[in-house]
Every structure is written in C-alpha cells, then in structure tokens.
C-alpha positions, -999 to 999 in steps of 0.1 A, spaced: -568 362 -657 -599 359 -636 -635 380 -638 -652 376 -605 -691 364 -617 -719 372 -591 -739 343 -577 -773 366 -593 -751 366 -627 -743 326 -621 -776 319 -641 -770 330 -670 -735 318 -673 -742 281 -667 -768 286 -693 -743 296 -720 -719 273 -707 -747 243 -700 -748 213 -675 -724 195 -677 -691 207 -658 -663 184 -647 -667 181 -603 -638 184 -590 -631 169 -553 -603 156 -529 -594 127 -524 -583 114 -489 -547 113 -498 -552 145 -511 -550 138 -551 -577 160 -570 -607 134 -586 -624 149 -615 -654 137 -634 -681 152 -661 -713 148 -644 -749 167 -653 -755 194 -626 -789 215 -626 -791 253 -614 -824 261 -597 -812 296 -588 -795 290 -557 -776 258 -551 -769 225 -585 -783 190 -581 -767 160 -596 -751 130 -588 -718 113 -591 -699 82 -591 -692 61 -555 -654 83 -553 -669 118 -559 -699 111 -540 -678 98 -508 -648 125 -516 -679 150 -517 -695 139 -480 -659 137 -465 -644 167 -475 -677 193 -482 -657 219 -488 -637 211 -511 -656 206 -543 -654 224 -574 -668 226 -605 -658 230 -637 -668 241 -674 -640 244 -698 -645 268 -726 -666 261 -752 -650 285 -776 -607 280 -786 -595 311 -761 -624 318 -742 -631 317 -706 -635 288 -683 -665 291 -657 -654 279 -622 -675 273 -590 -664 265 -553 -685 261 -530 -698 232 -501 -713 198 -511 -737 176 -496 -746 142 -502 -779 124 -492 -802 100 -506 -777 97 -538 -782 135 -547 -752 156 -545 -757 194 -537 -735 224 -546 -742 255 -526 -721 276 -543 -696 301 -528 -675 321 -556 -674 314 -590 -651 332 -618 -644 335 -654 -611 324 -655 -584 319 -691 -550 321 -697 -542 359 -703 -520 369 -739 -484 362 -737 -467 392 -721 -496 396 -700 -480 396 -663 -492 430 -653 -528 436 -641 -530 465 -663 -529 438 -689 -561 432 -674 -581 461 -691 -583 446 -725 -595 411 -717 -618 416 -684 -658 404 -693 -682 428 -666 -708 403 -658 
C-alpha cells in the first residue's frame, strides 16, 4: 500500500524518519547497489555523499537513484524518494521527484478498498 507524500509535506517526514536512508542506484549491469549514507534536506533538494560505486552509479545513471528509510516502528510505513542525482566536487544531490509512504498492506488486503483503513493523509 502506498500514500503519495507532497514534496511541501517531504519535510516533515524525513524529520520523523531522520537522515540516514539507504541510496539506492544502478549499477551498469543493471543490479540495484544500496548503501546507508547521511543525506540533509534544505527544503528542496538532500546533500550527502557516497562511496566511489554509488557516487559513479549516481553520475552515470541520474535518474535512477532512490532513497530509502525503512520503518522505524515494526508495521509501519517506509518513506521512499525518487528523484535525479548529481555528483560534483564529492557531494551528491537528490532533487527529488515523488516520494510515498509505502508498507505491506494486512493479509487479505488485495482490493483498494482495503485501502481506507490503512491510508496516512499527509
């Protein structure tokens, strides 16, 4: 189940969820490459920095970097971000795109109507 989060609401979810998300990026092959790195929010676009894979996978392939914050309570949401990278001067740069609330929905749960009792309005 997914909740659709606003980039103006984006603030104050990676301030419950904090700084330190997992990046996710592609490989050249293709394989996923995921590591937990501390990314800062100034209200439009995160700052950090990565190891020499996700920094190269992150100038190669822009758009297609990820990242994200598991729950931090057992059954709650996930907070996921896509969006397009840059990389200069060893800084890497998320402008974000979408991001979500995103968990497993109960068992049973294959309808959207299921939807109603789980959905978090942001």
């Amino acid at each position: 189940m997914s909740v659709a989060v606003s980039l103006g609401a984006l603030g104050g979810q990676v301030e419950q969820f904090g700084a330190w998300p997992y990046v996710v990026t592609v490989s050249e092959d293709g394989r996923p490459h995921a590591v937990s790195v501390e990314m800062a929010w100034d209200g439009s676009v995160f700052r950090g920095s990565g190891g020499r894979r996700t920094m190269a996978n992150a100038a190669e392939r822009p758009a297609a970097v990820t990242l994200l914050w598991p729950p931090f309570e057992p059954g709650g949401y996930s907070l996921i971000v896509d969006g397009t990278a840059e990389v200069a001067d060893g800084v890497l740069t998320l402008t974000p795109a979408t991001a979500v609330l995103h968990r497993t929905g109960p068992p049973g749960a294959d309808s959207p109507a299921s939807c109603a009792s789980d959905c978090v309005r942001i």
